[in-house]
N, C-alpha and C positions, 0 to 999 in steps of 0.2 A: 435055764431059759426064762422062766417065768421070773425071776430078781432083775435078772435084765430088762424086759417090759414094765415091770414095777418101776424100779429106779427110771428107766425114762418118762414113764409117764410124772415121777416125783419134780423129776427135772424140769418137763414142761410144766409144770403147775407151779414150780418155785419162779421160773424164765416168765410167763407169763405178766405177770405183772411190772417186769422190768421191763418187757419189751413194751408194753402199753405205757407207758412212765418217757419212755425213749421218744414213742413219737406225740405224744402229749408236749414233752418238750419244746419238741424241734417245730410242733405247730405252734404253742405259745412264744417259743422265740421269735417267730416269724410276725409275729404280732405284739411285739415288743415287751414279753412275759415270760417267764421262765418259772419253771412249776417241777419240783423236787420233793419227792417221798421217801422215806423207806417201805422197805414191803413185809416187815415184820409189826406194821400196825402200832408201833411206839411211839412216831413222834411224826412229824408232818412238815416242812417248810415250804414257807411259797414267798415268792419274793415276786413282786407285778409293777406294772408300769408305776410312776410315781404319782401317787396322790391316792389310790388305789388300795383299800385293806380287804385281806383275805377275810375272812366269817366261815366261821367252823362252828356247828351246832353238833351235842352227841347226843343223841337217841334216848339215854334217860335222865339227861335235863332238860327237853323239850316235853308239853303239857298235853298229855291224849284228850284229844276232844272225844268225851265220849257224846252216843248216839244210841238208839233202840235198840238197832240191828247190829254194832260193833264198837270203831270207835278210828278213830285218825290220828297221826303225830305228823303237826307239818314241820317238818328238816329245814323248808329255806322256803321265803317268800318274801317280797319286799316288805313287810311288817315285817320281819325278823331283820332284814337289810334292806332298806330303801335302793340300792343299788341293783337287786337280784332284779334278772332278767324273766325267771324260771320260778314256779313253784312244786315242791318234790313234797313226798308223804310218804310214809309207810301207813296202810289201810288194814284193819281187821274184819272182813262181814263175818260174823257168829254163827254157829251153826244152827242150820232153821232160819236165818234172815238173811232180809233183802233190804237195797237201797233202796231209795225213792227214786222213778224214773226221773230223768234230769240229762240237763244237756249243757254247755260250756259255749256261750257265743263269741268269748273273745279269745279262748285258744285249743288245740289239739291236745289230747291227755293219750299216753303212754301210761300201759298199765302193765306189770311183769308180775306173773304168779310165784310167789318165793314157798310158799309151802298151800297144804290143802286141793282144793279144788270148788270151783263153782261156775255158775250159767251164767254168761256175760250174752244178755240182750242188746244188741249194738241197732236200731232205726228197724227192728220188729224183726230180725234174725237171732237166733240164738245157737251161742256155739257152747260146748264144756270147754273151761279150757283148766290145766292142771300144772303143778311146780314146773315150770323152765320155758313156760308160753308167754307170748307177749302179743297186745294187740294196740293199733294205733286208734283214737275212735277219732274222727277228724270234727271241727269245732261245727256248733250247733248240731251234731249229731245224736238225737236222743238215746240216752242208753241206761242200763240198770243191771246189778250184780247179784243175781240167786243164787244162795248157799243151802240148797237141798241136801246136802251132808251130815255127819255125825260130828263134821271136826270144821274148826276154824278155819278160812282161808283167809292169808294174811301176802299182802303184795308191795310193790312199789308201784307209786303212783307220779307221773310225772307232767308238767303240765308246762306248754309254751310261754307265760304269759308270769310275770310276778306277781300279778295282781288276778288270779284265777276265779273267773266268774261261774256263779252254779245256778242256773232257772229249774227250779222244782216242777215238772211236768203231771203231779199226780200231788195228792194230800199228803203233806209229810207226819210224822209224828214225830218230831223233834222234841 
């Protein structure tokens, strides 16, 4: 019984990313694009409206900005592509640091905890939040990231705007 539960869950977790591939698809066809992967992480094709080039960045050819407190890699942002809509990061706060309070007036940041844990101060609340949490902080929304841990929390950071604006709300030490 229990190989049976195994194997389906093997199953849903291989099906998974086909079926997300599926309506990816069927939504960029509808929008005159068509967006094809494999799901074994080897190779990628994307084939888009005409005049239109894919930009693929990998994680250890992009440049970590480091910082006091950690350090950033940003994945996509119109400096990487004049065309990006979006800017994405993977973030590190260090353990024992914090960001500088700061806010985003020209877009919404999406932030997804991939490992660790820390105190996301989001307009003077604060929550813990830890691997597999996700919070919206909506633009101009003052907010700051405390890593009172022993261990690094490291996320994705995602932000509306390609050209993502940051007002320092406090002294930075940059």
């Amino acid at each position: 019984m229990n190989s049976g539960i195994a194997m389906q869950r093997r199953l849903r977790y291989l099906l998974a990313p086909a079926v997300l591939l599926m309506f990816l698809s069927l939504a960029d066809s509808r929008a005159g694009r068509t967006v094809a992967a494999s799901t074994d992480n080897t190779q990628m094709v994307v084939k888009t409206a005409k005049g239109m080039q894919p930009s693929i960045q990998s994680f250890n050819s992009v440049k970590e900005v480091k910082y006091p407190w950690g350090w950033i890699r940003w994945m996509m942002n119109s400096e990487l592509d004049p065309g990006a809509a979006q800017t994405f990061g993977i973030v590190q706060i260090n353990a024992g640091q914090r960001n500088p309070l700061h806010k985003h007036p020209n877009c919404e940041e999406l932030l997804y905890v991939l490992s660790g844990s820390f105190e996301n101060v989001m307009d003077g609340k604060t929550v813990v939040m830890h691997a597999g949490d996700i919070v919206r902080i909506p633009a101009n929304t003052p907010h700051q990231g405390i890593n009172n841990t022993k261990e690094p929390m490291r996320a994705v950071i995602s932000y509306s705007s390609g050209t993502r604006q940051m007002v320092a709300l406090e002294a930075q030490t940059e």
